[in-house]
C-alpha positions as CSV (number, residue, x, y, z in Angstrom):
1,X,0.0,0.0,0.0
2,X,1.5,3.0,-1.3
3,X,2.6,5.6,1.3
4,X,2.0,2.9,4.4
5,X,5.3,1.4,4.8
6,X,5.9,1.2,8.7
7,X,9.0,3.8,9.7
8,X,8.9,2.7,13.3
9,X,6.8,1.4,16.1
10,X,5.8,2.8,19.4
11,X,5.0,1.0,22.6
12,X,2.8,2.9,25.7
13,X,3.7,1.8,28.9
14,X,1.0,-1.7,29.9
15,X,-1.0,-0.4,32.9
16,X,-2.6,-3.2,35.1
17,X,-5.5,-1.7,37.3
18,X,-7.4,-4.3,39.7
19,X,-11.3,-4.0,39.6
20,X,-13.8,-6.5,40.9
21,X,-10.9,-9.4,41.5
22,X,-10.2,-9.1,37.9
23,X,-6.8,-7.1,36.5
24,X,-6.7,-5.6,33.3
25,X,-3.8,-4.6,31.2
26,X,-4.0,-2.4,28.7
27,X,-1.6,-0.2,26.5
28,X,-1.5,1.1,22.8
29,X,0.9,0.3,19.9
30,X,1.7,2.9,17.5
31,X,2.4,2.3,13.9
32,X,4.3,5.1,12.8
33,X,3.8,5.0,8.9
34,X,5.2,7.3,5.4
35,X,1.6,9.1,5.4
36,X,0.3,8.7,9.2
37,X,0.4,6.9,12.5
38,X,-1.8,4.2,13.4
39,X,-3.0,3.8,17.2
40,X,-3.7,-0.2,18.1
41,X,-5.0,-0.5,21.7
42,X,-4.1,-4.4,23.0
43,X,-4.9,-5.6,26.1
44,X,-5.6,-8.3,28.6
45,X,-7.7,-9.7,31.8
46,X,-6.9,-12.4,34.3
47,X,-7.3,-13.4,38.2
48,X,-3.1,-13.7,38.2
49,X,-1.3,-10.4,37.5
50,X,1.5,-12.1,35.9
51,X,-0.2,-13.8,33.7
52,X,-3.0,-10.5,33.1
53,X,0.6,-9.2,31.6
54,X,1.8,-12.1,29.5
55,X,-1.6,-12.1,27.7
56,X,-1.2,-8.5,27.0
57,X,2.3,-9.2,25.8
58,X,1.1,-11.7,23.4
59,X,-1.9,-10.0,22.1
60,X,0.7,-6.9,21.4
61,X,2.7,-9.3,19.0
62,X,-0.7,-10.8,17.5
63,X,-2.1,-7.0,16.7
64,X,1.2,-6.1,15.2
65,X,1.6,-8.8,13.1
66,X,-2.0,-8.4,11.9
67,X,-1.1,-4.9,10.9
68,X,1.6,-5.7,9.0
69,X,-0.1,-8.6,7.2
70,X,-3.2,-5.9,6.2
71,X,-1.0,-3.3,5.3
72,X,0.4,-6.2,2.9
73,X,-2.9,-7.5,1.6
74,X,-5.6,-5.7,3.4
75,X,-9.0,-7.9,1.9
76,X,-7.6,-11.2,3.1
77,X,-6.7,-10.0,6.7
78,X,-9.3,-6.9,7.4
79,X,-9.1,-7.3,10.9
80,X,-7.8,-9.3,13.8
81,X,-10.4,-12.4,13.5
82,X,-8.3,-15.6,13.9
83,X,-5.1,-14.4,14.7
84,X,-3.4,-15.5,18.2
85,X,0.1,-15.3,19.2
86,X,1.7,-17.3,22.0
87,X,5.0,-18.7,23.3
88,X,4.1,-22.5,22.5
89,X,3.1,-23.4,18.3
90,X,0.8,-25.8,19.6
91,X,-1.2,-23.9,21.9
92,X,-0.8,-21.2,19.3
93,X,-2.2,-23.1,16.6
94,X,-5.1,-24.4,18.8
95,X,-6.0,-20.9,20.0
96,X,-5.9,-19.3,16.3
97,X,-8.4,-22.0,15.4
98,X,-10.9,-21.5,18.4
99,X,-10.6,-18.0,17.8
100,X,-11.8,-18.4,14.3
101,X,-14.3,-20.5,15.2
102,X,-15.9,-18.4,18.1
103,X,-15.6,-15.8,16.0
104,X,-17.7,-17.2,13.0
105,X,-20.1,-18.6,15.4
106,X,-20.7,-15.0,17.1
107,X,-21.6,-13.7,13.7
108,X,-23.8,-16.0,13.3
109,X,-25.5,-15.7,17.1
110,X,-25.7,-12.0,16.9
111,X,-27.9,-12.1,13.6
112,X,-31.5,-11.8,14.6
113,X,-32.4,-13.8,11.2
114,X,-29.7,-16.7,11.4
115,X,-29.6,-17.1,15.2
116,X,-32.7,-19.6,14.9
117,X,-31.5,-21.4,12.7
118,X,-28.4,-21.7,14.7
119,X,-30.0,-23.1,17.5
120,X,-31.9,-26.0,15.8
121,X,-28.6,-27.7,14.5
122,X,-28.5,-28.8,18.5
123,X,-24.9,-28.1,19.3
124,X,-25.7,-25.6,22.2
125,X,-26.8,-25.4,25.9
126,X,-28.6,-23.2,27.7
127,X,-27.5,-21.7,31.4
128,X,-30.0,-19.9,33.0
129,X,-28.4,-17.7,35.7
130,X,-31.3,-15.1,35.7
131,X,-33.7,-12.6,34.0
132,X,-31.4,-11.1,32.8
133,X,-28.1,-12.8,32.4
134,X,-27.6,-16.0,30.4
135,X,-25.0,-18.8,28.9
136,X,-24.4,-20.2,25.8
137,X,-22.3,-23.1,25.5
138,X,-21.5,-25.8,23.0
139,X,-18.5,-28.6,23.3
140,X,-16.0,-28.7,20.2
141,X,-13.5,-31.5,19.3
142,X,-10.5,-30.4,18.4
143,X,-7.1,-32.8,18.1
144,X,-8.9,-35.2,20.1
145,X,-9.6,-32.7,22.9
146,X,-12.8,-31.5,24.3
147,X,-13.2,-27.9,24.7
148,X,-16.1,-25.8,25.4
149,X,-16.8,-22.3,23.8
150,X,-19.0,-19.8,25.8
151,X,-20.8,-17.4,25.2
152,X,-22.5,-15.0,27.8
153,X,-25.5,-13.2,27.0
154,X,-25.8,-10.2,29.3
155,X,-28.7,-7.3,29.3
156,X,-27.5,-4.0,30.7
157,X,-27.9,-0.7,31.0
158,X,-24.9,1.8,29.6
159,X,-25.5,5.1,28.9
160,X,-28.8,5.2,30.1
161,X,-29.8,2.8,27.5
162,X,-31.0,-1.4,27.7
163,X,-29.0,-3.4,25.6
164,X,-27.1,-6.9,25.3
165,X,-23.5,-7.7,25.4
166,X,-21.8,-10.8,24.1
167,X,-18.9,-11.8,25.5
168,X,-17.5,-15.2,24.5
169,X,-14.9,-17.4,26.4
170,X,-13.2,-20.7,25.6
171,X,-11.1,-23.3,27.8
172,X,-11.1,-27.4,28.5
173,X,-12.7,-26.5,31.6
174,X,-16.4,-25.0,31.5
175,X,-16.1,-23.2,34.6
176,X,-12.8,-21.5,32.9
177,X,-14.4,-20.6,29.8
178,X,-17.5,-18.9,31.6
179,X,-14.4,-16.8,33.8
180,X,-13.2,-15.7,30.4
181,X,-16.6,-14.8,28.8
182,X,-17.3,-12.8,32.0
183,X,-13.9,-11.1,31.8
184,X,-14.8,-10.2,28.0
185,X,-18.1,-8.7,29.0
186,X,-16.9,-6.5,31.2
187,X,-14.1,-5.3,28.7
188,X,-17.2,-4.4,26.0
189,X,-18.8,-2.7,28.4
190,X,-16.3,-0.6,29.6
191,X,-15.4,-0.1,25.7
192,X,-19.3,0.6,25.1
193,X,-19.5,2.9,28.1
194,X,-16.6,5.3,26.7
195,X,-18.9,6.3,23.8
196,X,-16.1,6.4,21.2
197,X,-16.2,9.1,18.4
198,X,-14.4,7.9,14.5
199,X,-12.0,10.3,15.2
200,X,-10.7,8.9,18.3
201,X,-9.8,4.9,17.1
202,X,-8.3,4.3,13.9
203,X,-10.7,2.6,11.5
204,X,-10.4,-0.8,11.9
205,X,-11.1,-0.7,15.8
206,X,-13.9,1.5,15.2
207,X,-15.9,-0.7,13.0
208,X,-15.1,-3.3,15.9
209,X,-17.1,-0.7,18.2
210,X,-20.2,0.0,15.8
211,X,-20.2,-3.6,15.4
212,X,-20.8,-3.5,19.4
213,X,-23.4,-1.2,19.4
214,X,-25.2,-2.7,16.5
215,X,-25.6,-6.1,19.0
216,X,-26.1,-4.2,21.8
217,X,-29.5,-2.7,20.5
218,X,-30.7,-6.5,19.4
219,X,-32.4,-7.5,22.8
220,X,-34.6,-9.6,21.3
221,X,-31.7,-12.1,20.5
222,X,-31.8,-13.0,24.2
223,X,-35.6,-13.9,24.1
224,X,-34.6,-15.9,20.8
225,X,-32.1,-17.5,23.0
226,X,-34.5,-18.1,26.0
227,X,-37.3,-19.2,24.2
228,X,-35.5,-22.3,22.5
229,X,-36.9,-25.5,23.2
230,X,-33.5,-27.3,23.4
231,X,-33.0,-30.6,22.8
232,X,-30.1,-32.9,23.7
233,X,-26.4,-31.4,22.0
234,X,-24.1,-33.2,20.1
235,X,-20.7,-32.1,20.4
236,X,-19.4,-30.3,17.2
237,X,-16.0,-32.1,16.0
238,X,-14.0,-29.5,13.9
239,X,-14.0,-31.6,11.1
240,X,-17.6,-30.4,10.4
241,X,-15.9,-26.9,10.0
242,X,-13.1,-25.9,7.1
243,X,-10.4,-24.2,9.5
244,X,-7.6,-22.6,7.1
245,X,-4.9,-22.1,9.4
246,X,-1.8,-20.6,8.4
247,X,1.3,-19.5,10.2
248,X,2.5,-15.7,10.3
249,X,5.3,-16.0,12.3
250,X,7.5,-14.7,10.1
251,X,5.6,-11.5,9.7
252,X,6.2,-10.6,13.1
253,X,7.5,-7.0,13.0
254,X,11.9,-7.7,14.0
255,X,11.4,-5.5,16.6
256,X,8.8,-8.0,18.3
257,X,10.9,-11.0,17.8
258,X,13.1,-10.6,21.1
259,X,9.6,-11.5,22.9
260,X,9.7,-15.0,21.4
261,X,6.4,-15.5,20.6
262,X,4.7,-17.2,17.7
263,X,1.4,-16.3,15.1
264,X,-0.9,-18.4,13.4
265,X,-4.1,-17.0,11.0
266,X,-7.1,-18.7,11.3
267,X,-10.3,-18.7,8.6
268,X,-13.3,-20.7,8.9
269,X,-14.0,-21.3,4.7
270,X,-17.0,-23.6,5.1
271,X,-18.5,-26.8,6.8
272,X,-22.1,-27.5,8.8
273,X,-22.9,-24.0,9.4
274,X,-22.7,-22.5,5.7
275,X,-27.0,-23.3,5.0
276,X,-27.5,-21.1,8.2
């Protein structure tokens, strides 16, 4: 892309604040470019400090390797959607493809016309905690592992407005995965709550946040959710999904690379879910 090579990057300083036993990290990477500078908030939450930091380190690689794969080919990587960077390739390669996964599934969930016929393929479960908050979950097969993908279903109150938040969570152990789709709702809503302007988030992140605000006025997806006579689930085996998954390791920016960590891309390009 002409007049967007990257001069030099920029790093904030990762705060961790502690709210409601949770931390949160957070910080901003700067891609300093021939034409303009682009502003690419990362961040993280987790129980453990330590480990609230080493996400946030991780998901700093992951968005600056995504930016320098869309300033490369910008229609094949649009966004951050199935990218995941870690330490390990094979954790790595199992969270890129979860990622893409939960992601393609939450497209589908937060659509007011596919979201029924979402449900009657019979791959989720319903948790009822109370009027107003709710669980989502379904149990994937992935390299002969179970793990389960959540997906909680919140109606609030932000801005002095009723809406939903989804925020989705995955682990091998439920209880872990409904931690993490908690600690994802309360990063939307804080993200919601700041009532971002265009010109305050580069593009890109900005879309993210409309995207937000489009779900968040779509209440009736959690009677749609409610009102589902649910029947007994089958576990969904990935095989039943096309994952492309590629690795981008080697488009990690050189001044990442001291950080060891590793990238993989993720696409779902078909399977079960494609009539829906």
């Amino acid at each position: 892309m002409n007049g967007n090579s990257i001069i030099e990057w920029k790093i904030s300083k990762i705060n961790i604040s502690y709210c409601d036993n949770l931390y949160f990290s957070k910080g901003v990477l700067v891609a300093v470019c021939e034409n303009k500078s682009h502003y690419l908030p990362f961040g993280a939450t987790d129980t453990n400090e330590a480990l609230c930091h080493c996400k946030a380190i991780s998901e700093m690689v992951e968005r600056a390797t995504w930016f320098s794969c869309y300033l490369a080919s910008p229609n094949d990587y649009p966004n951050t959607i199935g990218f995941a960077a870690h330490s390990e390739i094979s954790k790595c390669i199992i969270e890129s493809k979860l990622e893409a996964i939960e992601r393609y599934l939450f497209r589908l969930l937060s659509n007011p016309i596919k979201i029924k016929k979402l449900l009657k393929m019979n791959f989720f479960n319903l948790i009822t905690i109370n009027d107003s908050v709710i669980y989502l979950y379904l149990e994937i097969n992935l390299f002969k592992q179970k793990y389960y993908m959540v997906y909680k279903i919140s109606i609030l109150d932000i801005n002095c407005e009723q809406g939903i938040i989804i925020g989705m969570g995955k682990s091998k152990d439920i209880d872990k995965a409904i931690e993490h789709s908690s600690f994802e709702s309360n990063l939307i809503k804080k993200a919601l709550e700041k009532n971002h302007t265009k010109t305050d988030l580069n593009k890109m992140i900005f879309h993210d946040i409309q995207e937000l605000r489009t779900i968040f006025k779509s209440k009736r997806i959690f009677q749609y959710i409610i009102n589902h006579d649910y029947k007994k689930s089958s576990i969904l085996d990935v095989s039943n999904i096309f994952v492309e998954t590629t690795n981008v390791t080697q488009c990690i920016p050189t001044v990442f690379l001291p950080l060891n960590r590793c990238v993989y891309f993720s696409k779902c390009i078909g399977g079960c879910f494609d009539k829906v």
